[in-house]
C-alpha positions in Angstrom: 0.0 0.0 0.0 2.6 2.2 0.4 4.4 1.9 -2.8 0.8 2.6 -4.2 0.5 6.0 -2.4 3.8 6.8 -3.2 3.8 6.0 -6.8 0.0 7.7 -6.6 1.9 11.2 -4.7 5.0 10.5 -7.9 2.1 10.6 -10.5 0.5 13.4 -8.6 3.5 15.1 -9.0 4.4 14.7 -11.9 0.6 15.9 -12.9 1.4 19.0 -10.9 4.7 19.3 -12.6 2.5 18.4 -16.0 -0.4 21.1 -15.0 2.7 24.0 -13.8 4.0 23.5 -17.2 0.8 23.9 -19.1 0.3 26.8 -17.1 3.2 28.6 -17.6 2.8 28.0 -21.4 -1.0 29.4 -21.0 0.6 32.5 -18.9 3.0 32.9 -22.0 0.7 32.5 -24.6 -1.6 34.9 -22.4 1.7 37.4 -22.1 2.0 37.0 -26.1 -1.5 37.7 -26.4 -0.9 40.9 -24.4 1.9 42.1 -26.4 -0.5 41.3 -29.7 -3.4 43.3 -27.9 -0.5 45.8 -26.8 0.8 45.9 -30.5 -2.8 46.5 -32.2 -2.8 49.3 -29.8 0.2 50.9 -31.3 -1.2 50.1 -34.5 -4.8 51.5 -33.9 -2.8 54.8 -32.6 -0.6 55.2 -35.6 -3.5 54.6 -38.2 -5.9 57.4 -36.3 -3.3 59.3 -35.7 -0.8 59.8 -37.5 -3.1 61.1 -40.6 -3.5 64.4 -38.5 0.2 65.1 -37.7 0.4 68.0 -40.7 -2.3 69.4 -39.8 -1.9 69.7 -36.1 1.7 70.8 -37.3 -0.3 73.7 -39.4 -1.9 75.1 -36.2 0.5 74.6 -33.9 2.5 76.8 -36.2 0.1 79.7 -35.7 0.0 79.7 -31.8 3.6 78.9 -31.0 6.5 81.5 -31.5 7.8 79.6 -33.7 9.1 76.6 -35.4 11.0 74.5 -32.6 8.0 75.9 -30.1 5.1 74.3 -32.5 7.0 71.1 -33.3 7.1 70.4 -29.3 3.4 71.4 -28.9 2.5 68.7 -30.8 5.3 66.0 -30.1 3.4 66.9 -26.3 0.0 66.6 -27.6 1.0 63.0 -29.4 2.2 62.2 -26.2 -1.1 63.3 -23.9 -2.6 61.4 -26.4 -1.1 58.4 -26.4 -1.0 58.3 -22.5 -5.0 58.7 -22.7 -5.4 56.8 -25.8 -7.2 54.1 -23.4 -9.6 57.1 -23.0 -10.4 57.6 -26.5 -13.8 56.7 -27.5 -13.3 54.7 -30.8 -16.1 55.6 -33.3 -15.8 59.6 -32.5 -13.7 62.0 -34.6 -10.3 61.6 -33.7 -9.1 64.5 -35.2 -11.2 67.2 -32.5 -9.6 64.8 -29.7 -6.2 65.8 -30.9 -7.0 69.4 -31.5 -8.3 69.5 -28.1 -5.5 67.9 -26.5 -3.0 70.7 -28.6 -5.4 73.7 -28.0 -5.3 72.7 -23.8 -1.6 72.1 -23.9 -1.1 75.5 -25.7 -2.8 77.2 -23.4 -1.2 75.9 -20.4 1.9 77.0 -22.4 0.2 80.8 -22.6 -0.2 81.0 -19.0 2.7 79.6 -18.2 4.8 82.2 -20.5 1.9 84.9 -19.3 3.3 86.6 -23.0 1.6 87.6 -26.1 2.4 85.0 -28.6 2.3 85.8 -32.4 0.3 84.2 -34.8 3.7 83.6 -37.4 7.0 85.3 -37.1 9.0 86.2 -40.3 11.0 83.4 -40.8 7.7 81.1 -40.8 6.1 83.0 -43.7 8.2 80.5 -46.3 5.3 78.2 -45.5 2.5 80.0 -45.8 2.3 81.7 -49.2 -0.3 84.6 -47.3 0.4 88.5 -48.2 1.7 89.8 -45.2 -0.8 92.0 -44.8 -3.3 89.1 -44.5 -1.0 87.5 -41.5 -0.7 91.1 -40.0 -4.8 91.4 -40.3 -4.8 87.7 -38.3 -2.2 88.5 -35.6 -4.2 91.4 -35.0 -7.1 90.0 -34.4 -8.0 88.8 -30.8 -6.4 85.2 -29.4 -10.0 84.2 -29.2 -11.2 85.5 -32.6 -7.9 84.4 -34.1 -8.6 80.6 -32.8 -11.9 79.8 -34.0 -11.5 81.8 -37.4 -8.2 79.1 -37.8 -10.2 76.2 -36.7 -13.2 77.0 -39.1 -11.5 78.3 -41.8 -8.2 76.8 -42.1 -8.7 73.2 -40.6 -12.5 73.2 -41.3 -13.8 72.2 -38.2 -17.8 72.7 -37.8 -19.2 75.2 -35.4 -20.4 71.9 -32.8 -16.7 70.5 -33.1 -15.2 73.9 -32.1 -17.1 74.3 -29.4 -16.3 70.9 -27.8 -12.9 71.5 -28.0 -12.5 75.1 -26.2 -16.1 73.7 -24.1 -17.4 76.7 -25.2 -21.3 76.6 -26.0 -22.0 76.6 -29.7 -23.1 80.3 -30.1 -20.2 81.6 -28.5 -18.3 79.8 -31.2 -20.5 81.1 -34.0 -20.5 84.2 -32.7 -16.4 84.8 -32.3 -16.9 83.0 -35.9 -18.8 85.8 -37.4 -16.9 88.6 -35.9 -13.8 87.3 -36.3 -14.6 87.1 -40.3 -16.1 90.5 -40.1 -13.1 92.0 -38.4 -10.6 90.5 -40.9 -12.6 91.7 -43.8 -12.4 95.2 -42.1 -8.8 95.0 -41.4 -8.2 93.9 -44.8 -10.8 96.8 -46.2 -13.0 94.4 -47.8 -17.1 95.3 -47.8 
């Protein structure tokens, strides 16, 4: 009897050994999985995302100082958005999440500086092929004015999606909309 129960406690162990191993394969299988899962992640990010670097790059160009300044707003915004990409409600328009995200950071970046920043400084004007009189008119306008007018006009944002992004209610945005145009034609001396 006691060779039984000790061959029965050798072939229990070796079914314990047998069940370890099979669950350290499942854990690495399951680890694999999470690096797929992981993986598809990085892959859902780049295809959402990376379609909207040139324009972010665009904007980012009109509310930083300049070149270096813009390229790190939105290396920052990628990053934010990356960090809260588990956040991101798949189905919804990615590109206002990442405006949002930039528009937030840059005005952290305002306060922080507590300065007036330009819309484009000279050595900028290479990529945009706007009169200078036209960039003059913009940088003139109002921070708020100058914002919307760029996110309507320039990125073609709706009224709804501007408003989301600076959680401003929709007439507010329609409104800065409509005087920001009117002031820009009036600056410009158009009726």
């Amino acid at each position: 009897m006691r060779a039984n129960s000790t061959a029965w406690s050798v072939a229990s162990g070796r079914a314990t050994a047998r069940s370890l191993s099979l669950d350290l394969l499942n854990d690495n299988a399951e680890a694999d999985l999470d690096l797929k899962e992981e993986r598809s992640d990085v892959e859902e990010f780049e295809l959402l995302v990376l379609p909207h670097v040139a324009r972010m790059l665009r904007v980012a160009l009109r509310l930083a100082p300049d070149r270096s300044s813009a390229e790190d707003l939105v290396q920052d915004a990628l990053l934010a958005a990356w960090r809260s990409f588990h956040r991101f409600e798949r189905g919804t328009d990615c590109r206002a999440w990442l405006f949002k995200i930039m528009l937030n950071l840059a005005t952290k970046r305002r306060r922080r500086e507590r300065r007036f920043v330009p819309l484009i400084d000279a050595s900028e004007q290479a990529y945009f092929p706007k009169s200078a009189e036209t960039l003059a008119a913009l940088d003139a306008l109002s921070k708020e004015h100058r914002t919307v007018l760029l996110l309507a006009a320039v990125e073609g944002f709706t009224c709804r999606e501007i408003a989301q992004m600076l959680d401003l209610p929709i007439g507010t945005v329609m409104s800065r909309l409509s005087r920001a145009r009117a002031e820009l034609r009036r600056l410009l001396g158009y009726r």
